[in-house]
N, C-alpha and C positions, 0 to 999 in steps of 0.2 A: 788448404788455401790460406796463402797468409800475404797481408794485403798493407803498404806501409805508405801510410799520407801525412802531411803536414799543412799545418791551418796557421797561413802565411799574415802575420799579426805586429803588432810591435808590444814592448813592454808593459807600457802603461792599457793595453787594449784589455787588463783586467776586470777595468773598472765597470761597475755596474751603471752605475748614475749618469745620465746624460743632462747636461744642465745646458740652457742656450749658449752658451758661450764654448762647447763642448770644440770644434775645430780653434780656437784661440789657444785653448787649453793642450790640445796635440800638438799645434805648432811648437809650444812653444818647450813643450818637452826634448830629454836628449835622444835623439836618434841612435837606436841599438842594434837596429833587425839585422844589419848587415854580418857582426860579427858571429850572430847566431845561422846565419846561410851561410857564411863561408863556410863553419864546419859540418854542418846539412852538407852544402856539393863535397866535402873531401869525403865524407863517408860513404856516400853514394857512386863517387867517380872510383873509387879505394875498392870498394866491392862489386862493381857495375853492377849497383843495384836499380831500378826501377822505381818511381814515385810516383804518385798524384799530389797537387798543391792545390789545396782549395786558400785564396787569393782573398782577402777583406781590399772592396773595391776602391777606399781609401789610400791602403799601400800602392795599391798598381799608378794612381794618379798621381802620389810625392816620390814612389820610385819605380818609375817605368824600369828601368835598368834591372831592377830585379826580375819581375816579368818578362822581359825581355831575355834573359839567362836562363830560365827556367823552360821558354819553350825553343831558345835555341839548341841546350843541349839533349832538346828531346822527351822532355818530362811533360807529363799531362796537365795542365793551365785548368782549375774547376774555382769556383765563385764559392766565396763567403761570406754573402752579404756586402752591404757596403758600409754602413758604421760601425760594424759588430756591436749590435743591437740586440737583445733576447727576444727571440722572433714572437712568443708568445702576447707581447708588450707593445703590440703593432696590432692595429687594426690590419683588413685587408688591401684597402686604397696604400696607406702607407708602408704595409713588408712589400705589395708590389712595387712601388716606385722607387724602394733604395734595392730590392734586389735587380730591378732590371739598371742598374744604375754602375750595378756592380758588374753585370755583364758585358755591356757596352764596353765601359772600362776596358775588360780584359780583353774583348774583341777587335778593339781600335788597337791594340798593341801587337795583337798574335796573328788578328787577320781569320782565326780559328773561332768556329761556334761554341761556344761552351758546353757541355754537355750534363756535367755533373757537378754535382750540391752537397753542401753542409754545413745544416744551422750555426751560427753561433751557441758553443756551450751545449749541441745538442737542443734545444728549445724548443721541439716540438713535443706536444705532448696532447691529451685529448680535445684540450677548449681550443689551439688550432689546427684543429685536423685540416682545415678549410686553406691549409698552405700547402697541399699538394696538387689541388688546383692551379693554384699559380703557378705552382713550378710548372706545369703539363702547357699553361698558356704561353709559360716562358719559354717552351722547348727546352727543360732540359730533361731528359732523360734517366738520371740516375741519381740517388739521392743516398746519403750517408748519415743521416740527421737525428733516425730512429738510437736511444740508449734505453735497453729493453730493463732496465731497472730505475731504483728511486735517487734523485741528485736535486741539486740545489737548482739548476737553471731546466727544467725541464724532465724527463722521462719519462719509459711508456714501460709501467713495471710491469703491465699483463700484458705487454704485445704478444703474438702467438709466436712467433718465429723469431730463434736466436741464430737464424743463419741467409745467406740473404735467399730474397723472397720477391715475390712483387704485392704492391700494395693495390687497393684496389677501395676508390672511394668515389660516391657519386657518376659514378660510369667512366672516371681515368684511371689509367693504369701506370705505375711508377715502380722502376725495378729499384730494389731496394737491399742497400749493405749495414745491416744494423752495427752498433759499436757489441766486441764479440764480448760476453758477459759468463763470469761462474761462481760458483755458488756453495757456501759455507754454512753448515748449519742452517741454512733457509734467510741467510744472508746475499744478497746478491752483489757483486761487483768486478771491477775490471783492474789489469794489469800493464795494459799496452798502451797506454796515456798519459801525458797532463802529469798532474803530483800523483796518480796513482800508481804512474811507473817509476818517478823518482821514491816515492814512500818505502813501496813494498821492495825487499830485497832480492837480487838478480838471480840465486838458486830458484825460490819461489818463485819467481815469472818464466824463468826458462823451463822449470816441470813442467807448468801450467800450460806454455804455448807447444812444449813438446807432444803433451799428451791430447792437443786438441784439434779437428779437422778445420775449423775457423779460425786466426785469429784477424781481426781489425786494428791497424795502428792509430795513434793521432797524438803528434809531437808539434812545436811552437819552436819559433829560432830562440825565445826566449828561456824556453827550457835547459838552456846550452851556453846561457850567460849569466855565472853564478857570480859577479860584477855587478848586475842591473840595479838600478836605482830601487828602496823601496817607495810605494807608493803611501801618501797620511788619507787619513779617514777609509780605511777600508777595515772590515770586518775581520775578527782573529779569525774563524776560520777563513776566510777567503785569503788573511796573508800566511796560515796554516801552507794551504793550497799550493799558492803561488810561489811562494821559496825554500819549501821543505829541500834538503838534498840535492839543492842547483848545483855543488861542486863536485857531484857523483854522476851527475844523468849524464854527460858525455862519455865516457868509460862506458857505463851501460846501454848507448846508442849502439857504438861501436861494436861490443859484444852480440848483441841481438842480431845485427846485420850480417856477423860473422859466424852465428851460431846457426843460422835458419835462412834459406830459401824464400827472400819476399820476391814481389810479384805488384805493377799500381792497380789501380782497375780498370784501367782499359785494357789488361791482360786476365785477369779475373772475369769479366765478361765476355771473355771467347769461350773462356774455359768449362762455362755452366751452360747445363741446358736446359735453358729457362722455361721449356713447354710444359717442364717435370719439376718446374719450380713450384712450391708450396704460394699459395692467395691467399694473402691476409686482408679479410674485408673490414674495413675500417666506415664503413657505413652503420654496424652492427655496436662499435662506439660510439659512433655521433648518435646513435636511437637512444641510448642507456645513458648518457651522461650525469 
């Protein structure tokens, strides 16, 4: 099962810091996402391959027209928050009000229920286990948000299950697609993402996904615009991150989509039979914290 999503964002949605002025601040930035979707759909239309787009509910508001593209031609419309916020960094009143904020969003445009989720950065991690509740009040159904290793904005390095699974906390139940993770010397990390698909080199990640029953994608339009503005006051590692190899990751999109059989997850989800799916009780962390 190899499963290829993009977390629909703009350039600048790096930044960690939210300061009150933080919409002034975007406005006032240059708009890039678009160049980074056009070659998102030629790869996609190029290979009739298959997506999910988890949507930051900000984009869908300044550019309907993208959303709008994205489930006319068929593609699965899933929520990313609404300020791409580190979900951990939000109380519970507050991650519900901007995620359901993000749904509407995308509801009002597709006319479609949302179904499926994923953190910004991945950001869940034990101290808010208490956002799978939400999501179950929000109806959605499927969640992506689990990175069963150690990172800067969240993860869940003991989760039990590196393949998907359903979670089970407080008496709800959420089927769940963790980011797909392997391991080095008793190092853990991933391939199929972010900088650490532009990082690591295309031999190395095509073994990697060859030899494995899972793999989990997660690309940015901005990964695909080795152009983009740099951003000031951010952390070396995080502009490490952000612009390693921006003038290689398209070649290597291209490749990956040509090399392997993906599939979004609303095809993924027919395809498992979730009765015989593995239960990760996450009740068992909230007691141990």
């Amino acid at each position: 099962m190899r499963i290829l999503t993009f977390d629909i964002e703009d350039w600048y949605h790096i930044i960690q810091e939210y300061p009150n002025n933080i919409l002034e601040r975007w406005d006032n930035y240059e708009v890039r996402i678009h160049k980074g979707m056009d070659k998102i759909f030629g790869v996609l239309d190029d290979h009739d391959t298959r997506a999910t787009f988890f949507i930051v509910g900000y984009i869908a508001r300044k550019h309907p027209e993208i959303v709008k593209r994205i489930n006319d031609l068929g593609y699965e419309v899933a929520a990313h928050s609404d300020m791409h916020r580190a979900a951990y960094t939000q109380n519970r009143a507050d991650y519900k009000e901007d995620l359901s904020r993000c749904i509407k969003s995308l509801e009002d445009i597709t006319g479609k229920k949302v179904v499926s989720y994923r953190a910004p950065g991945f950001s869940f991690k034990k101290e808010n286990i208490w956002a799978f509740e939400v999501l179950h009040e929000l109806g959605i159904k499927y969640d992506s948000s689990i990175f069963p290793a150690p990172r800067e904005d969240g993860g869940f390095p003991n989760f039990e299950s590196k393949r998907p699974c359903i979670v089970q906390y407080n008496g709800i139940k959420i089927k769940e697609f963790p980011m797909s993770i392997h391991s080095y010397f008793g190092k853990k990390f991933t391939v199929t993402g972010g900088g650490y698909f532009r990082f690591f080199p295309y031999r190395l990640i095509r073994e990697l996904v060859k030899n494995d029953n899972y793999t989990m994608t997660y690309f940015h339009p901005r990964d695909f615009d080795s152009k983009q503005p740099i951003l000031d006051n951010i952390s070396l590692l995080r502009r490490f991150k952000s612009y390693i190899n921006l003038s290689k990751s398209y070649v290597k999109l291209r490749q990956i989509v040509y090399d392997f059989n993906f599939v979004d997850m609303n095809e993924a989800i027919k395809t498992i039979n979730w009765e015989n799916a593995p239960i990760v009780n996450l009740d068992l962390i909230s007691n141990n914290k």
